[in-house]
N, C-alpha and C positions, 0 to 999 in steps of 0.2 A: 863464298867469295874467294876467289883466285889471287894470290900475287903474282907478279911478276919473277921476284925475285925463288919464289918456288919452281918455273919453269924450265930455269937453266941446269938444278940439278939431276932434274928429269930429264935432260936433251945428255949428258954426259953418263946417265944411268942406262940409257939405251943401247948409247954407241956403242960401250965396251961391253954388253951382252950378246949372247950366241944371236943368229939371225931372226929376223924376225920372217914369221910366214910371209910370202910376198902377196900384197890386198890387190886383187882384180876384181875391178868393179864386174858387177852382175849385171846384163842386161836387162833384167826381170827388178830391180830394185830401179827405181828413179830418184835421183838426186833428192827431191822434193819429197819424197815419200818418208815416214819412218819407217824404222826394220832393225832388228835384231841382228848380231852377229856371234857366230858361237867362236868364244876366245880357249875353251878348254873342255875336256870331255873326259877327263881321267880323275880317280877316285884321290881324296886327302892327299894320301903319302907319293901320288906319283907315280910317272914309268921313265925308266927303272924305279922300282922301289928299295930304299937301303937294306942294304943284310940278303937280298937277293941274289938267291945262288943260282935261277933255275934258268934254261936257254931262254923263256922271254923276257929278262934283262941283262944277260950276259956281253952281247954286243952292246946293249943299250948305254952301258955306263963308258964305254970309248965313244960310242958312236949316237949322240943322243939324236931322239926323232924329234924337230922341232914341231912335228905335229900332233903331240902328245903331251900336255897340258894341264895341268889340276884343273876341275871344272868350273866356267865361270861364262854370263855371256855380256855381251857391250848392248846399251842401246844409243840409239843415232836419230836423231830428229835434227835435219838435217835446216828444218824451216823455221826452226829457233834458235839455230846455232847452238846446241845442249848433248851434250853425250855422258853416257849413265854406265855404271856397272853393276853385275849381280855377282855376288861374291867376290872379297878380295883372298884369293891363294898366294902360294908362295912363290907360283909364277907371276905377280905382280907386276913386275918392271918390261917383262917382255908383252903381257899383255895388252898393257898400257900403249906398249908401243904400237901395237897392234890395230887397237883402238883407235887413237892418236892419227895413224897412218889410215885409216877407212873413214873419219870422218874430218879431217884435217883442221881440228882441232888440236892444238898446244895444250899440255899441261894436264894437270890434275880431274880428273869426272867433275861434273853437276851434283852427280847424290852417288851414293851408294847403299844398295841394300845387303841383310847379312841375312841370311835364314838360322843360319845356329853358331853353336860356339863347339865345332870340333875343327880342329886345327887347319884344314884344306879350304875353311870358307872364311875366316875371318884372318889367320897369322898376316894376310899381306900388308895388312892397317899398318905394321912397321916401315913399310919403305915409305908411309904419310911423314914420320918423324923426323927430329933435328938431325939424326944421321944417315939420312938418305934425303926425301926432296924437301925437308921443310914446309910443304904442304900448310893453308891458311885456310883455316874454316872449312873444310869439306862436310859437305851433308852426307851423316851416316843412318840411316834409316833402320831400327832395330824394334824387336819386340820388347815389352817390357824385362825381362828375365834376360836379356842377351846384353840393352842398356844398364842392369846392374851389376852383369860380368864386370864389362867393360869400368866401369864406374870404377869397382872397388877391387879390381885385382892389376896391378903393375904386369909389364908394363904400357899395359892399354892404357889407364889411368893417368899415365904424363900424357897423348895422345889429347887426353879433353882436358885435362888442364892448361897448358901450353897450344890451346884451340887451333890445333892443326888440323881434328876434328870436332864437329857439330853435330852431338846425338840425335833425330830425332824420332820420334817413338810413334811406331807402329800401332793400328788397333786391329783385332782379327774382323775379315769380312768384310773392312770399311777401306772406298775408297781414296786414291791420295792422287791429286791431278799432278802431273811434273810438269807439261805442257799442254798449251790448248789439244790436242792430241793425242799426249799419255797419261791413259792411267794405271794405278798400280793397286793390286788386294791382298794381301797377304790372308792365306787361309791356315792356320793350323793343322801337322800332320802328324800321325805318331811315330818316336823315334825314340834314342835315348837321347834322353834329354838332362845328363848329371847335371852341366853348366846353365843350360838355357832351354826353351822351350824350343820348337823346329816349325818354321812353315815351309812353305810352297810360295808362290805368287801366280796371280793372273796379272798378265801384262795387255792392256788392248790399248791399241790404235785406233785412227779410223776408219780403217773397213777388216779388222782382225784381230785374233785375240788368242796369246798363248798361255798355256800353263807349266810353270818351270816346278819340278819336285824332281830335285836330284837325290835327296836323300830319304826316306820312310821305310817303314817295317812294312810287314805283309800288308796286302791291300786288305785283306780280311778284317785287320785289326783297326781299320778306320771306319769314322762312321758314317765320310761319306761314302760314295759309289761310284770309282773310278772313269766307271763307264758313261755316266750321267755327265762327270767334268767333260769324258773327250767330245762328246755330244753337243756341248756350250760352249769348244773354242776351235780352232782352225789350227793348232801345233800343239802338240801337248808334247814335253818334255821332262822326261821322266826316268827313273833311279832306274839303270841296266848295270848295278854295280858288279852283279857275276853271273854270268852265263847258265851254269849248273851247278849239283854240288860237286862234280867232280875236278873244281878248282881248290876243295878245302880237304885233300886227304888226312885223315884223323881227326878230323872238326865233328862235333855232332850238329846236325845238320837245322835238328830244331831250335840251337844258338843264334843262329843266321839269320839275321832280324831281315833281311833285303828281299825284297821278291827279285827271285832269279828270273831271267831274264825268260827262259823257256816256261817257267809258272804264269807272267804278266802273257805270253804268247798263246798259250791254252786258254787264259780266260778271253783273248783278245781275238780269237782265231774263227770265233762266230759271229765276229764283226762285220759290215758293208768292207770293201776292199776300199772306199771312202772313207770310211772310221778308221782301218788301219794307215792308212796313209799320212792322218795327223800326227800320226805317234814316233817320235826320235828316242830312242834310247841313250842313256846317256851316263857318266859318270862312273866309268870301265875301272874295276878292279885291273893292277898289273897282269893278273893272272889269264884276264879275259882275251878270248881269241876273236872278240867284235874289233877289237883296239887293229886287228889285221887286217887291211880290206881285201885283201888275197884269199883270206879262213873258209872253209866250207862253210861257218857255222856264219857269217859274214852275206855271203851269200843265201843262203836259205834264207837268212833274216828279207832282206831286201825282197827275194823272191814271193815270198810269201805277203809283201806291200807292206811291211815295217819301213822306217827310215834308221841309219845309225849315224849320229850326230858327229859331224864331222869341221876339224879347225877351220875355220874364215868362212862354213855355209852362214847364207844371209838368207832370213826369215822378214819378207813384207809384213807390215804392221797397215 
């Protein structure tokens, strides 16, 4: 449930934020249709990232890219009047705008879902609170272990007490209708999980169906089979958090829980040029040179019939 008086904080939280991407409608998306819209594609911490000495954040911190985003995507169901978010980051307030402005809707989501509890996917829940929009019951949609973060550790905890939001709890595997037209799955995937456990989601519509895993460890180390998933939905959206390892000089490499991006590509690479076509890469370490759509490596991606997930692309549902 929405108040009113939650709105107006949100119209004066926008104003005074950096610009918002400018929403051009898609010809290829109909009013009446659902679809996705991707709000952010950049990893936890950000681009620039703090303490960031190296030339791909050096301009960035004068000059930030409004196209570079903690990762997170909107949904729009446009024939219920309902708009949904995955993930709240820290780019909260502009995404919201974002959102806001493509489905012209005021105010606060419909639901929100959280896949884990590491700081890029869930800190945004603060601008829900008494010092920013005051926010009134929002549905937040978590697994059991992310609901007991939230429960028992401040200051999430004012958040459900002060029911700015409304927990509600996830099962793996099992579906959750939002509208006559969305449903939502959250699948379990491995990852660290100190705070909370990590999924994924299938999102389907009525003629489509994506799968969001911005965050997991090797594909190796899951039991499902990645390939089986891209085979069962029409976008699959999924963790391109570093390119190679030669974004982590001095790191040992077998610490790097993420399948890099050129690892998901080899296994992906004896795929129908159809099967690669579903796949967005997403959720770009600062360091990564996908974040460039200039990059060689940017290039070869696309060439090759990858997608790289990009601010305000709109995905039919």
């Amino acid at each position: 449930m929405k108040s009113i008086l939650g709105i107006f904080p949100l119209i004066f939280l926008f104003s005074c934020s950096e610009p918002v991407p400018v929403y051009e409608p898609n010809d290829e998306v109909q009013s009446t249709e659902p679809y996705l819209i991707i709000l952010g594609n950049v990893q936890d911490a950000g681009s620039p990232q703090v303490g960031c000495e190296k030339e791909c954040c050096k301009e960035l911190f004068d000059n930030p890219d409004p196209y570079r985003r903690v990762v997170a995507l909107g949904l729009i169901d446009h024939s219920a009047h309902k708009q949904f978010l995955f993930e709240a980051t820290p780019d909260f307030p502009q995404q919201m705008g974002q959102l806001n402005a493509a489905s012209g809707i005021m105010g606060a989501p419909d639901g929100i879902f959280l896949s884990h509890a590491h700081i890029g996917h869930y800190s945004g829940l603060m601008y829900l609170g008494k010092e920013a929009m005051y926010a009134k019951e929002v549905p937040v949609h978590v697994m059991p272990g992310m609901r007991d973060f939230l429960i028992n550790n401040g200051p999430w905890d004012k958040l459900v007490q002060n029911k700015n939001i409304v927990l509600r709890q996830l099962a793996q595997d099992s579906l959750l209708a939002l509208t006559n037209s969305i449903k939502v799955e959250p699948i379990l995937v491995p990852h660290r999980d100190e705070y909370s456990e990590t999924v994924g989601f299938i999102i389907s519509g009525p003629n489509k169906r994506a799968l969001f895993i911005p965050d997991i460890d090797k594909w190796s180390k899951w039991e499902k089979d990645i390939i089986d998933l891209i085979s069962e939905v029409d976008y699959a959206l999924i963790d391109g958090t570093f390119y190679d390892g030669n974004e982590l000089p001095g790191r040992d490499i077998n610490e790097v829980p993420h399948p890099f991006v050129k690892e998901s590509c080899k296994l992906f690479d004896t795929l129908p040029l159809s099967e690669r076509n579903k796949i967005y890469f997403i959720h770009f370490n600062h360091t990564n040179p996908l974040l460039d759509p200039t990059s060689s490596e940017s290039r070869s991606i696309e060439q090759n019939g990858y997608h790289i997930a990009r601010i305000n692309e709109k995905l039919k549902l």
